[in-house]
C-alpha positions as CSV (number, residue, x, y, z in Angstrom):
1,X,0.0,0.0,0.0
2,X,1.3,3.6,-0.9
3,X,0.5,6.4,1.5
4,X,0.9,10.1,0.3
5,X,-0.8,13.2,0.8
6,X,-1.4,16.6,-0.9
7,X,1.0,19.7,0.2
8,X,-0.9,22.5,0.6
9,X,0.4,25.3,-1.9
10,X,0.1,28.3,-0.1
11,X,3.4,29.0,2.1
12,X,1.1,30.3,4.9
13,X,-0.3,27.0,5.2
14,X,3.3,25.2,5.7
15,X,5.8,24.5,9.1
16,X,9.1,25.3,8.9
17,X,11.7,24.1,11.6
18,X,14.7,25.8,13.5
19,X,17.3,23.5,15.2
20,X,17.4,24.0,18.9
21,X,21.3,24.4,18.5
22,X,20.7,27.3,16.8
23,X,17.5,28.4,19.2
24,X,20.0,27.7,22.1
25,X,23.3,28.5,20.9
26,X,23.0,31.3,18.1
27,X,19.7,33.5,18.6
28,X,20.6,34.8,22.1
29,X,23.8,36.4,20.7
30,X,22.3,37.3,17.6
31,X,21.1,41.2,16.4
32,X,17.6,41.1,16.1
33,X,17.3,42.1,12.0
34,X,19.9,39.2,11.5
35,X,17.6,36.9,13.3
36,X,14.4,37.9,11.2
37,X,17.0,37.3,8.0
38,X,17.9,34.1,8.7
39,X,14.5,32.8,9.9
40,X,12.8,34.0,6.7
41,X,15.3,32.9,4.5
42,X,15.7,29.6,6.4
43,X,11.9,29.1,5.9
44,X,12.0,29.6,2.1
45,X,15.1,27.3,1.7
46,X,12.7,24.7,3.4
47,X,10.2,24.4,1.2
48,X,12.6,25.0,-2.2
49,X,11.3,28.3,-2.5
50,X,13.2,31.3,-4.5
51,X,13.0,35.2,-3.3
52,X,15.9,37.8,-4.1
53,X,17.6,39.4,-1.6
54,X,15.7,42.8,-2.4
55,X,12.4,41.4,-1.8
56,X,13.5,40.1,1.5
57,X,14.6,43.0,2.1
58,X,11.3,45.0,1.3
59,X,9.4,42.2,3.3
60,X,11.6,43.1,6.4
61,X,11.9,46.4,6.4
62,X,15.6,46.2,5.8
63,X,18.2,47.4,3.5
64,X,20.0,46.0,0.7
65,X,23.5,47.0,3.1
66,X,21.7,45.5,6.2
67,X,21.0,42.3,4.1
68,X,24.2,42.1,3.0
69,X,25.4,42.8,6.8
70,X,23.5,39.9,8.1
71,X,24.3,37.1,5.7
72,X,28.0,37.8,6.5
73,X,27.1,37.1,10.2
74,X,26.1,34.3,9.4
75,X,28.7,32.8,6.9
76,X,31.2,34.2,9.1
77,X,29.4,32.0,12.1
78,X,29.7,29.0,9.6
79,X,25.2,28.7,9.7
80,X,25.2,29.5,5.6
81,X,27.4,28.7,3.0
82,X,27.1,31.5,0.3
83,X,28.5,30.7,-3.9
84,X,27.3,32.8,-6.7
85,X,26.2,31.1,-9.8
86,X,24.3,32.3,-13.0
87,X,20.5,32.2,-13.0
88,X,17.8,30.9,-15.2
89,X,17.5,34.5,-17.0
90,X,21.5,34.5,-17.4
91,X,22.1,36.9,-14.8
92,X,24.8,36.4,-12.0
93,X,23.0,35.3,-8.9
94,X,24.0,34.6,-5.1
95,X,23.0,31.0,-3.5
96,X,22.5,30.4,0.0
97,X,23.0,27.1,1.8
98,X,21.8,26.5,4.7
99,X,24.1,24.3,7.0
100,X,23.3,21.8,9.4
101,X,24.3,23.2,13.2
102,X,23.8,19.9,14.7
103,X,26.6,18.4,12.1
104,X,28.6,21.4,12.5
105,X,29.0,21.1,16.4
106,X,28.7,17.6,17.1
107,X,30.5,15.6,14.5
108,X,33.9,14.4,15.0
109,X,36.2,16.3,12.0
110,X,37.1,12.7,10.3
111,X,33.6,12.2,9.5
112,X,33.1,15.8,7.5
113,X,32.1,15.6,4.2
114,X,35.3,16.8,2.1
115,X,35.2,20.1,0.7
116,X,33.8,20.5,-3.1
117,X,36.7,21.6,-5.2
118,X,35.8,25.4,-5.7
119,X,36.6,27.5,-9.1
120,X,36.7,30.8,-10.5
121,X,33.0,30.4,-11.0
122,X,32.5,28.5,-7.2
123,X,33.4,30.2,-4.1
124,X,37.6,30.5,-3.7
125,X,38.5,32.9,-6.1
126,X,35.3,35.0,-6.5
127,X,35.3,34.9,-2.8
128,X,38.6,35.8,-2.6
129,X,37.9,38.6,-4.9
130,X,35.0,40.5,-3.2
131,X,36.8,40.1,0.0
132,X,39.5,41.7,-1.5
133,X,37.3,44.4,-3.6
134,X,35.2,45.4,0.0
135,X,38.6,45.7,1.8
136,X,40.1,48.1,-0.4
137,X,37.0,50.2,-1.5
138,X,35.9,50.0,2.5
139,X,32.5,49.2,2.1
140,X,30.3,46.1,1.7
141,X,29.3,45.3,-2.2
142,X,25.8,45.6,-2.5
143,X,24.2,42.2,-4.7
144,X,24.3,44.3,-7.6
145,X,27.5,44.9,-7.4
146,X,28.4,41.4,-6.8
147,X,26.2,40.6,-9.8
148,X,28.3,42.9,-11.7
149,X,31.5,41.5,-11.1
150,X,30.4,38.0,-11.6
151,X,29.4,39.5,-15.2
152,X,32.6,40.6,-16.3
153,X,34.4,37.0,-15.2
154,X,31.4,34.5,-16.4
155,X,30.1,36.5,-19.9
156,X,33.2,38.8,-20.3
157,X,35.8,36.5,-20.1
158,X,38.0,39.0,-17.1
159,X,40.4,37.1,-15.0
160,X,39.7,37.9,-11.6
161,X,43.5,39.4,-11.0
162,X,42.9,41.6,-14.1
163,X,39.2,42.8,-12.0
164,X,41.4,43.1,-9.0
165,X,44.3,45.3,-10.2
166,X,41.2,47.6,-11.9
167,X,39.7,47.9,-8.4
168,X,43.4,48.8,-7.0
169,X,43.8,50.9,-9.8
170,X,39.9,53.1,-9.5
171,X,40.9,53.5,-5.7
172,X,44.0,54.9,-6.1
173,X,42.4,58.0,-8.2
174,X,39.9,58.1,-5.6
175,X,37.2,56.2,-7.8
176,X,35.2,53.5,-6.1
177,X,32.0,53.2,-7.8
178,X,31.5,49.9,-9.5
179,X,30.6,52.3,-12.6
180,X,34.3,53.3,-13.0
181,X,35.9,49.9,-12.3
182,X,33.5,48.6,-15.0
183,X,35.4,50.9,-17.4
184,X,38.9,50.5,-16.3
185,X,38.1,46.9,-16.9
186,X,36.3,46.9,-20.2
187,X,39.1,49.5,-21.3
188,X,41.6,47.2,-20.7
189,X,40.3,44.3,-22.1
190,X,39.6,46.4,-25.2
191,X,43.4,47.1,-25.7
192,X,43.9,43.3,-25.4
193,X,45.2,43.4,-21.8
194,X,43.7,40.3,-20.6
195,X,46.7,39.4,-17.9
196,X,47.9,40.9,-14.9
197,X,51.5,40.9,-16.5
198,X,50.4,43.1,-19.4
199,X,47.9,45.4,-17.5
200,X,51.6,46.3,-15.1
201,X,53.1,47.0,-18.3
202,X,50.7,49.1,-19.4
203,X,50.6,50.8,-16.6
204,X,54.1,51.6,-16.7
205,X,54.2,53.0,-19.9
206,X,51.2,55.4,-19.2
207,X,52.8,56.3,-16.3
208,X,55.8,57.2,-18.0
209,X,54.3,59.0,-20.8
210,X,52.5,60.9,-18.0
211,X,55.6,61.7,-16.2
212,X,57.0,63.5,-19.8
213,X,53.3,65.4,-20.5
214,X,53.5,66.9,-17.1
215,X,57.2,68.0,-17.3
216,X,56.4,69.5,-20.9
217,X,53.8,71.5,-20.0
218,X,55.7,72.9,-16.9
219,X,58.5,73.9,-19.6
220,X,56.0,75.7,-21.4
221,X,54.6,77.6,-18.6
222,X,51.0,75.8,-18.7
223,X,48.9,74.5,-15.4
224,X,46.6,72.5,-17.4
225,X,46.3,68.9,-18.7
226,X,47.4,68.1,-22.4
227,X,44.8,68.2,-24.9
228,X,44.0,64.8,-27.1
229,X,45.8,66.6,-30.0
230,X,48.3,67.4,-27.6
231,X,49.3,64.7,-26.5
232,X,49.7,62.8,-30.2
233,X,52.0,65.5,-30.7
234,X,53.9,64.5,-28.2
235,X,53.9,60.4,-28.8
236,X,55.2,61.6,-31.7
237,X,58.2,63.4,-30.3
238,X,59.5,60.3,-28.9
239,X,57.9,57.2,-30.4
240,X,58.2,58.5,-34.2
241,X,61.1,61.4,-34.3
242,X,63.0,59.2,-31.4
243,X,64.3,62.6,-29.6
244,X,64.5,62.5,-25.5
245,X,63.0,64.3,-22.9
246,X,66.2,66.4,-22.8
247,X,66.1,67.4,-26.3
248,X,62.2,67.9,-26.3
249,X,62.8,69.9,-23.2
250,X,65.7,72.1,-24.8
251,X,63.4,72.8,-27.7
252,X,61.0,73.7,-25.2
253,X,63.2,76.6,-24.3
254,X,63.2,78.0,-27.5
255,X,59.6,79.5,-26.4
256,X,61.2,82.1,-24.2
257,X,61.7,84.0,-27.2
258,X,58.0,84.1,-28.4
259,X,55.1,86.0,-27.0
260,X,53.1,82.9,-26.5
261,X,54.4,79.8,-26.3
262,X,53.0,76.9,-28.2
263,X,52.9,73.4,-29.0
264,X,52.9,74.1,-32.9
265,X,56.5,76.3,-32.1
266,X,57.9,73.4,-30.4
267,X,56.9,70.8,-32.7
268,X,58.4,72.8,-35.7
269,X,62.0,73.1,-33.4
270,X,61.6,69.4,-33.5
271,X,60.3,68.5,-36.9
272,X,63.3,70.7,-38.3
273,X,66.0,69.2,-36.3
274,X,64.8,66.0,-37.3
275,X,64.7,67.3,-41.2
276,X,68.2,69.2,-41.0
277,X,69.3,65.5,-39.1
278,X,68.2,63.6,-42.4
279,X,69.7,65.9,-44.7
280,X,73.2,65.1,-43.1
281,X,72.9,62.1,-42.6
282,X,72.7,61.9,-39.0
283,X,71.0,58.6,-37.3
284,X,70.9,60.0,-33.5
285,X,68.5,63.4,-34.0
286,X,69.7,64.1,-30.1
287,X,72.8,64.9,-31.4
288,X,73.3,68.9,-32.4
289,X,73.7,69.5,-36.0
290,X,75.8,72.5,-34.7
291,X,75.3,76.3,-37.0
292,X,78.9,77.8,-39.1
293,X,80.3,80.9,-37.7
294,X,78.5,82.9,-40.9
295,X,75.1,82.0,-39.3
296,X,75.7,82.5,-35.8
297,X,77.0,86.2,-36.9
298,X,73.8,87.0,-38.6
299,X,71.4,85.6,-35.5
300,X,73.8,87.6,-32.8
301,X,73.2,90.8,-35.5
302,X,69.7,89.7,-35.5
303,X,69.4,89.6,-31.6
304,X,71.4,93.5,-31.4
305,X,68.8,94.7,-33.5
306,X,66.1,93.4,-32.1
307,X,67.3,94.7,-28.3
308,X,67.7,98.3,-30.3
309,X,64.4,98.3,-31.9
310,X,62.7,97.1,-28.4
311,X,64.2,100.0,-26.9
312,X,63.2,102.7,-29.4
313,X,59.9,101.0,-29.0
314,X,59.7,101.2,-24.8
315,X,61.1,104.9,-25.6
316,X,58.3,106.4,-27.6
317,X,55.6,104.7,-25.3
318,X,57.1,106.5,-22.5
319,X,57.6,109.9,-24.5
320,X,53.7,109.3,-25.2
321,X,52.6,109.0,-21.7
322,X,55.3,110.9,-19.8
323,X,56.1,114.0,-22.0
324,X,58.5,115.3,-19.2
325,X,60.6,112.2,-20.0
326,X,61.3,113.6,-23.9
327,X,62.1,117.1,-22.8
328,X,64.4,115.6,-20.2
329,X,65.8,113.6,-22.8
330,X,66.2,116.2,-25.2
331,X,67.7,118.8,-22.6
332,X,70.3,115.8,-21.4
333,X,71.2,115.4,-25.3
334,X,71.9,119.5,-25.9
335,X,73.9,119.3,-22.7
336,X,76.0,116.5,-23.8
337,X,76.9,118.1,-27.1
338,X,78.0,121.5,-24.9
339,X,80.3,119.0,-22.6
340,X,82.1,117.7,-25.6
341,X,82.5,121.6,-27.4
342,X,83.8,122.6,-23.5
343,X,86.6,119.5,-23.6
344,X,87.6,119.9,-27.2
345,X,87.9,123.7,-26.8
346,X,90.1,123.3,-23.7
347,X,87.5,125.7,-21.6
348,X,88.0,125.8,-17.7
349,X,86.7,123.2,-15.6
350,X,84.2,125.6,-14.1
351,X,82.0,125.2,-16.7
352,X,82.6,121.6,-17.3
353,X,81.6,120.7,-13.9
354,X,78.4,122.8,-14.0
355,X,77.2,121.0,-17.1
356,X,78.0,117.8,-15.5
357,X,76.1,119.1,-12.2
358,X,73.0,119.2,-14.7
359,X,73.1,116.1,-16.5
360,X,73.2,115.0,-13.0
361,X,70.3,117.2,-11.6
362,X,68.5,116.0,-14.8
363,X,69.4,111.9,-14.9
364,X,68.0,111.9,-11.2
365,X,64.2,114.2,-11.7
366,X,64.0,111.4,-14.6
367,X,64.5,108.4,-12.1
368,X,62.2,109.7,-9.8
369,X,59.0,110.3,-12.5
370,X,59.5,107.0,-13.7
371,X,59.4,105.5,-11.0
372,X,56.1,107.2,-9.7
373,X,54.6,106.2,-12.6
374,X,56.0,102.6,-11.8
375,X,58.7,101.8,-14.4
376,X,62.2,100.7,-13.5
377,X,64.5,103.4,-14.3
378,X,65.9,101.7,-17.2
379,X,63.1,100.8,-18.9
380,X,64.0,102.6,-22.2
381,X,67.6,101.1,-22.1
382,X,69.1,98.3,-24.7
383,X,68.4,95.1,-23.4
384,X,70.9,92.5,-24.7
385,X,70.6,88.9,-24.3
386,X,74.0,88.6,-22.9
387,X,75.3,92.1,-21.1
388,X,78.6,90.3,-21.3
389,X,79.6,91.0,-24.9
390,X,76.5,92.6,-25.6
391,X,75.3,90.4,-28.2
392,X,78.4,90.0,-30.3
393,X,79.8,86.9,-29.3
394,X,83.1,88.9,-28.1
395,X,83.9,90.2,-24.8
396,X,85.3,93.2,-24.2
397,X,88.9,91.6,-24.1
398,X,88.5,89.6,-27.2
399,X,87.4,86.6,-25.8
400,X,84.7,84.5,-27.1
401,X,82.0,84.9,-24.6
402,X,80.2,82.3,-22.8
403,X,76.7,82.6,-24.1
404,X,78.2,81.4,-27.3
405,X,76.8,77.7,-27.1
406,X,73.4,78.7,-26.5
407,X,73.5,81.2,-29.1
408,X,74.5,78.6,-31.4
409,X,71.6,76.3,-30.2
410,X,69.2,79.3,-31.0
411,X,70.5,80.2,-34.0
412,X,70.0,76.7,-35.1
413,X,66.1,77.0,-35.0
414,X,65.8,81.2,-35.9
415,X,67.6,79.8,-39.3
416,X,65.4,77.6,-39.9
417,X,62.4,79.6,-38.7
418,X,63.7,82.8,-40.1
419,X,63.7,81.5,-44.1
């Protein structure tokens, strides 16, 4: 004879049953929400029932966080046994197992049922992975989050090192939603970095290529961050022309003689190194091509004429907005002319020392209006490069000045730039 009988369907209508290990041992030292967690959930695993975590939640009156909270309790007391796993709609799921307490507590170790072996897809390394991911972004991963994640290793193919070096990666720029990691790691995997080994590498270049940007731009005077364009302009520098930071930063340098400093400037210096390097037949474009003497006369006559035509420039904006400055001028200029007729003429030193006494009188009301009217006192002088030989190469004893090298270095590029 076979005896059965009909389940009722509705899950009012059914018992469900707590161990008294768990009544006696676990409950009293329980929080109160964790308790109503684990009882509801305990009563669904019962009866083979399914409910997400979010409709528990609504159901309790609890959070997604304080859900998350409470099933940690009580993996960590060893009363579930959590593994993640896709569902029947494809989407990455969480499984909760409840264990046995009376097995747990009572049965000698020997007689434990051995371990499954876990994989990327069962509890070790996932585990491993969120535990590592909620330590380093400091918070608990909500069952989205985890769903996420379980996305990018099951459907997307992500190593979990790869996921873990992206979450490293998000924190240290201070980015810790799952949104950014999600792009760090889909970025990655788009540029066919698909191990730990070649993400570090990667890392390393970037890193480096940052590290030149940011000392480019300080050359050129600029606070900001390199534009796209920018930056290709610069990959270019080193990966195609093959110059080094040094030379990039020398023709850098070349900017202090413009009005505005620009990428296009320096990337002409470089393009016609590189040219003037192919004509002669020179493999290492670091090396300087070097100017002859004719050229190097013609840019320090350049540079003189330059400094003169400044001055006469500073001059007549002064005349125009100080008018006492001209007639100064002009009054310091007749009295010069009388001091030389007075010393070729042999007159007495009377006179020479009361022209002097005016030039004097004169040079010093002319100091004092400028600066009220906040100039430097030699604003209208010649400014040479090099007050040394003023701009001629030679010092006043005949020897080749110092600034020559430099010179030579700049009038490298004004050649070019001048034709």
């Amino acid at each position: 004879m076979i005896f059965s009988s009909r389940k009722p369907r509705d899950i009012y209508l059914l018992d469900s049953h707590l161990e008294n290990v768990f009544i006696n041992e676990f409950l009293p030292a329980a929080p109160g929400d964790y308790v109503k967690v684990y009882v509801y959930g305990r009563m669904y695993a019962e009866h083979h029932l399914e409910i997400t975590d979010q409709m528990m939640a609504e159901q309790l009156g609890l959070t997604s966080e304080q859900m998350e909270d409470a099933w940690n309790y009580w993996e960590q007391l060893g009363a579930v046994k959590r593994s993640y796993a896709t569902g029947p709609d494809g989407k990455a799921d969480g499984k909760v197992e409840f264990l046995s307490m009376k097995e747990m507590m009572y049965v000698p170790e020997s007689e434990e049922e051995p371990e499954e072996e876990e994989n990327v897809l069962g509890n070790r390394q996932v585990r491993e992975l969120f535990d590592e991911t909620e330590q380093i972004l400091g918070r608990t991963l909500s069952s989205k989050e985890l769903g996420d994640i379980l996305s990018w290793i099951q459907e997307d193919h992500i190593p979990t090192e790869v996921i873990q070096e992206a979450v490293r990666y998000s924190q240290e720029r201070g980015k810790n939603s799952i949104r950014y990691i999600s792009s760090v790691v889909h970025g990655w995997a788009a540029e066919g970095l698909n191990t730990l080994e070649k993400v570090r590498q990667h890392q390393e270049e970037a890193d480096q290529r940052h590290y030149q940007q940011k000392r480019i731009m300080k050359a050129l005077g600029f606070t900001r961050n390199v534009t796209e364009e920018e930056a290709r302009m610069i990959d270019s520098w080193f990966d195609e022309m093959g110059y080094s930071m040094d030379k990039v930063l020398e023709a850098c340098r070349k900017t202090t003689g413009i009005s505005s400093p620009n990428f296009n400037y320096v990337n002409q210096v470089l393009l016609n190194w590189k040219n003037e390097a192919d004509r002669r037949g020179v493999a290492d474009v670091n090396r300087s091509a070097g100017v002859s003497q004719a050229t190097l006369n013609k840019y320090y006559d350049f540079l003189r004429r330059k400094a003169e035509d400044d001055a006469e420039e500073r001059t007549r904006e002064i005349y125009r907005k100080i008018p006492r400055i001209q007639e100064i001028d002009e009054a310091v200029q007749k009295l010069g002319a009388e001091l030389s007729k007075i010393i070729l003429t042999g007159h007495d030193a009377g006179q020479n020392q009361e022209v002097r006494a005016k030039m004097d009188r004169l040079a010093e009301e002319r100091a004092v209006i400028l600066t009220e009217h906040d100039f430097e006192m030699d604003y209208t002088d010649v400014h040479y490069k090099c007050d040394k030989c003023g701009d001629t190469g030679i010092t006043d004893v005949g020897e080749r000045c110092t600034c020559v090298p430099e010179r030579m270095a700049e009038a490298e590029v004004w050649a070019h730039t001048a034709k």
